[in-house]
Structures are given as C-alpha cells and as structure tokens.
N, C-alpha and C positions, 0 to 999 in steps of 0.2 A: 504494500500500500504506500502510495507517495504522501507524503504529508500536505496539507493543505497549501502551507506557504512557502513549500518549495515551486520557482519555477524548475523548466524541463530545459536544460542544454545542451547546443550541439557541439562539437568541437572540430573544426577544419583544421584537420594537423596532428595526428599524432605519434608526434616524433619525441624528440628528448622529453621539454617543457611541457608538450599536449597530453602525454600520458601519465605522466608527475599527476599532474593537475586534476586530469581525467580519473585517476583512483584516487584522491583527494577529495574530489565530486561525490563520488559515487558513495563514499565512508561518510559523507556529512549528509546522506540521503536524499543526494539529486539525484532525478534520472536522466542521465545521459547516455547521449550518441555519440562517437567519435569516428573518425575518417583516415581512411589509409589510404595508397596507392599499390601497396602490395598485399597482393590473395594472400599469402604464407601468417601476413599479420593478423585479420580478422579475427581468428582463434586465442590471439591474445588478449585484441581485446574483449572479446565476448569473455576470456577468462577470468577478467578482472569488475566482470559486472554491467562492462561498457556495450553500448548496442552497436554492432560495427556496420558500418559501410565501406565500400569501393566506389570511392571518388576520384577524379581525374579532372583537372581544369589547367590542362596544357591547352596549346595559343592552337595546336592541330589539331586539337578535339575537346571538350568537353562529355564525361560522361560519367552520370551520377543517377541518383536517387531522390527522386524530389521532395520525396517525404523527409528526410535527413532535416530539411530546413522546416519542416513541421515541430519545431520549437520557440518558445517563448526566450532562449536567449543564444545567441552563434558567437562562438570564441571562434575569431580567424588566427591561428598560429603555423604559418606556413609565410617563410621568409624565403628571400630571391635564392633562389638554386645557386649555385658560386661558379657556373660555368657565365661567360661572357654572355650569352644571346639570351640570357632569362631578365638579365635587367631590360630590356626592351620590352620584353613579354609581360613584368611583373604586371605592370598595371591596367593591363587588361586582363589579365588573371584575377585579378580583383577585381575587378568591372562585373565581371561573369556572374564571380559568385555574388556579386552585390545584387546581381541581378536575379538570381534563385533568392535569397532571401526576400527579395520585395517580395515576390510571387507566393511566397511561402508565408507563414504564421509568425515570422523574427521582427518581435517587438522592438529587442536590444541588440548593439553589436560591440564585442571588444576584441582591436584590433593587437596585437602580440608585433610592434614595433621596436624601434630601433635607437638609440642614443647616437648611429652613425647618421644619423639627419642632420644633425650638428657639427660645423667644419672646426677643425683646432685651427680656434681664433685667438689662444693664447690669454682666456680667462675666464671665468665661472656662466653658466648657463642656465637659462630655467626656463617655464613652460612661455612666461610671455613671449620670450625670441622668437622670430618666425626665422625657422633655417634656414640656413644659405648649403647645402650640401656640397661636398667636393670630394665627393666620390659617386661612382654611376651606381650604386646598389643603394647610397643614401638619397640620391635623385630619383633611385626607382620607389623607393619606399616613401618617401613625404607626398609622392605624386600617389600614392595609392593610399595614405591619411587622407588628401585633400578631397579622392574620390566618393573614400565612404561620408565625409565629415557629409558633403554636397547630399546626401541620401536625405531624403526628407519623411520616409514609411517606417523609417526604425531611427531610437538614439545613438550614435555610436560613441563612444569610449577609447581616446587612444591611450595604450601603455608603453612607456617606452624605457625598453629596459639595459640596462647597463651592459656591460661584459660580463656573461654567463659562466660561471662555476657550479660545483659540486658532482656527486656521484657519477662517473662515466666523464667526466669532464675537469681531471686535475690541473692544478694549475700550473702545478712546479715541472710539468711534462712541455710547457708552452715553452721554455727556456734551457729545461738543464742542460748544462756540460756546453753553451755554447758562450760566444766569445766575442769584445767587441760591436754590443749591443747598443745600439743608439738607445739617444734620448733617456739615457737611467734617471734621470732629477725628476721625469714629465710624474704628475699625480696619475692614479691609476681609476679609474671607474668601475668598480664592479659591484655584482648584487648572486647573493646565493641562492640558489633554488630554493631553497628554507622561506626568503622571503617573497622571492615568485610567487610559492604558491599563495601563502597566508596575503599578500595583497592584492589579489587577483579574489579568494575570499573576502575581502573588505569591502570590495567592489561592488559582488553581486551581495552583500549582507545592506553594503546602506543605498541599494539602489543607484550606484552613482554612475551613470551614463549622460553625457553630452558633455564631457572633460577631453583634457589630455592631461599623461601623468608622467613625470620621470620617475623609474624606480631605479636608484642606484643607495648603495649604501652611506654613508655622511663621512666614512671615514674612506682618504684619500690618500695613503701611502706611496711615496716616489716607487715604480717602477722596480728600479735598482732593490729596497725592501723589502716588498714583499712577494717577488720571485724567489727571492735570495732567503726568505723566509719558508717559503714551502718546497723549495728543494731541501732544505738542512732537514724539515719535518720528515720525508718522506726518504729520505736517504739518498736521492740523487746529485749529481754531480751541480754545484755551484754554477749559475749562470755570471758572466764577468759583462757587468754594462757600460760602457763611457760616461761618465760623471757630466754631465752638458742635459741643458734643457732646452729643445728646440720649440717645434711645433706642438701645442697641447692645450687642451682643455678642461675644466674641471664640473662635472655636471649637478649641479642642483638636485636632489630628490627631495625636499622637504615640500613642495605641496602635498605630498601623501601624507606626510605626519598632520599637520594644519587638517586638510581639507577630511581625511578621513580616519584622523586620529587612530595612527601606526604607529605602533614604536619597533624600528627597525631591528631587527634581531643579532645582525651585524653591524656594531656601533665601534669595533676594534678587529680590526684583521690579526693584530699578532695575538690575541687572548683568544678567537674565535678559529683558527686553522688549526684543525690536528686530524690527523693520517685519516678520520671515518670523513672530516666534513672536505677534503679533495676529491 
C-alpha cells in the first residue's frame, strides 16, 4: 500500500546517483520507476523494488514506454555521454523527454545538473550568476536547464551538483602516484553521495520545485590537500601537484542550507574521509 502522501516517481537514469537515490526512494516508501538502456539491468532494478523500464532517447531514435512518465514527479539524471557528438545531441535529448513528460501525468521535474555551467572565473559563485560556460558539455547542459526551466505543464527544479565522490567512485584513485599536477593551490568542489541523496530528499519532502540549487559541500580544500589526503587514507601512492593557483572557482552551496534548511553532512573533508566513505 502506498501511503497517502507519498507522490509516485520516475527516475530517467539509473546509473551511479539514479540508483543511490532510487533505493533511497523506495526504503522511504515511494513508489518508483527507474530507467535503463541496458536489458541485463532491468533485473536489478526490479531487484531492488524499482519498477524498471527500457528507455532510449538517442538523437537516432527514441524508444520508451509512455506510461514511465505516468508519475507525479521525473528525476532527469542522465548527463552528456563524454564522447564529442552527445554534447550537440544533449539538448534535444532533453527536448524529447521534456516532451513525454508534458504528454504524461509529470506535475514536477528535477533536473540532476552540473556545477561545470560555471567557467573558472577565478572566484566564488552562486545560484544568482547566470553562467557563462566554457566548456561544450557545460554549454550543453545550461542549454538543457534553460529548456526545461521554458516548460510551462510541470515545475522544474535544477540541482546542480558539485564533483561527485563516494562508493565506486574514490577519490585518491583520480591522482595517485602521478606527478607535476597543475593548479595544486585551486579550492576543490565537491559533494558526497551521502549528501546527494539526503538533498534531493529535502527537495521532494518541502515541495521545492521552480529553484535552482548548488549542492556542493562548504568546505573547500586546495586540490594539493585533499588528494594528498585520501591517497595517504587509502594507501596509495602520493599524488605531487605544482604549488601555483591558476584558473579556478569556488562554488556556493549554501542556498540549500537557507532555503531548505540542510545541514550539510560534509562540513570537513579531513574528519569526514576514511577508507568506507571513498
């Protein structure tokens, strides 16, 4: 039995973050649907509670399941592929499915963005900035914010989240043993799964859709520290960086604290890393 005042969501995406989140959902008694591109996955997620689909919204086809968007809220978490010719594609990839949600029963939408929308301009950032991107995967991403924000049959919600860690994704593996590493002084941005999930909960706990949010943690460790800190955790070899601060940014997350009263669960990177949360 679903409880009264749970809504029903769907999740377009699950990969690392979609399926975190997705049994996260599921343990707080939503009923959700989540989305693959691979047959082999469906069994997973059906294993874990989730209602699965096979969806595909490549620029050469589209091919889905209409009822998928027969929910009352759609988590888009499916960023540009890293090959060259998907940033051209992204945002009509999200055009699409923007356009299966009108069609569909999707009151609300939260978009699983990016903190590369914002170019290292060499100083702190937050959500009033309207980005200048300077890179093509951040131009493809603000151009697919601006699509959904333009949606007028649902709220949508952007979240834009910092440099991703934890489980399956260590951090002391991005550097060790190498050598001669720029920019060691630059602050770093990141946000842990830990807090992904619990503020993507927040979200749908206080209703809050027609925003945009930075999630990144408040604490901003030169580069040089805090690699150099979780290789020492993890016993891999010392990354050595150039002592020099070039090009760099530092990003704001505190309208989530204010607006939806969060208190961020990583407030210290050297107290909060050890060997389970890499």
């Amino acid at each position: 039995m679903i409880p009264e005042n749970k809504s029903t969501i769907s999740i377009l995406g699950c990969g690392w973050y979609g399926l975190h989140v997705a049994k996260s959902l599921v343990d707080s008694g939503y009923q959700v649907s989540g989305s693959t591109t691979s047959p082999e996955k469906l069994s997973v997620l059906q294993s874990q509670g989730i209602t699965p689909f096979l969806l595909n919204f490549d620029a050469q086809e589209a091919a889905f399941d209409a009822s998928f968007f027969d929910s009352d809220i759609l988590i888009i978490s499916l960023p540009p592929k890293r090959h060259a010719g998907e940033h051209g594609e992204y945002p009509d990839k999200i055009r699409k499915i923007a356009e299966a949600a009108e069609r569909g029963s999707v009151k609300s939408v939260l978009m699983i963005s990016s903190t590369s929308v914002y170019a290292d301009v060499n100083r702190e950032l937050a959500e009033e900035e309207v980005p200048v991107p300077d890179t093509v995967s951040g131009e493809a991403i603000f151009e697919a914010e601006e699509l959904l924000r333009k949606c007028t049959s649902f709220r949508t919600t952007i979240l834009r989240f910092g440099g991703l860690i934890g489980p399956g994704r260590n951090l002391a593996k991005f550097f060790a043993g190498k050598t001669d590493i720029a920019n060691g002084l630059a602050p770093v941005n990141l946000l842990h799964l830990e807090d992904c999930i619990k503020i993507t909960h927040h979200i749908l706990d206080h209703d809050a859709f027609g925003y945009t949010y930075n999630a990144c943690s408040p604490d901003h460790p030169t580069r040089k520290d805090v690699y150099t800190l979780a290789a020492s955790i993890t016993g891999l070899a010392s990354p050595v960086f150039i002592p020099e601060l070039t090009k760099w940014k530092l990003i704001n997350g505190n309208f989530v604290t204010k607006h939806l009263k969060y208190k961020y669960l990583v407030n210290n990177w050297s107290e909060f890393l050890n060997p389970d949360k890499l």
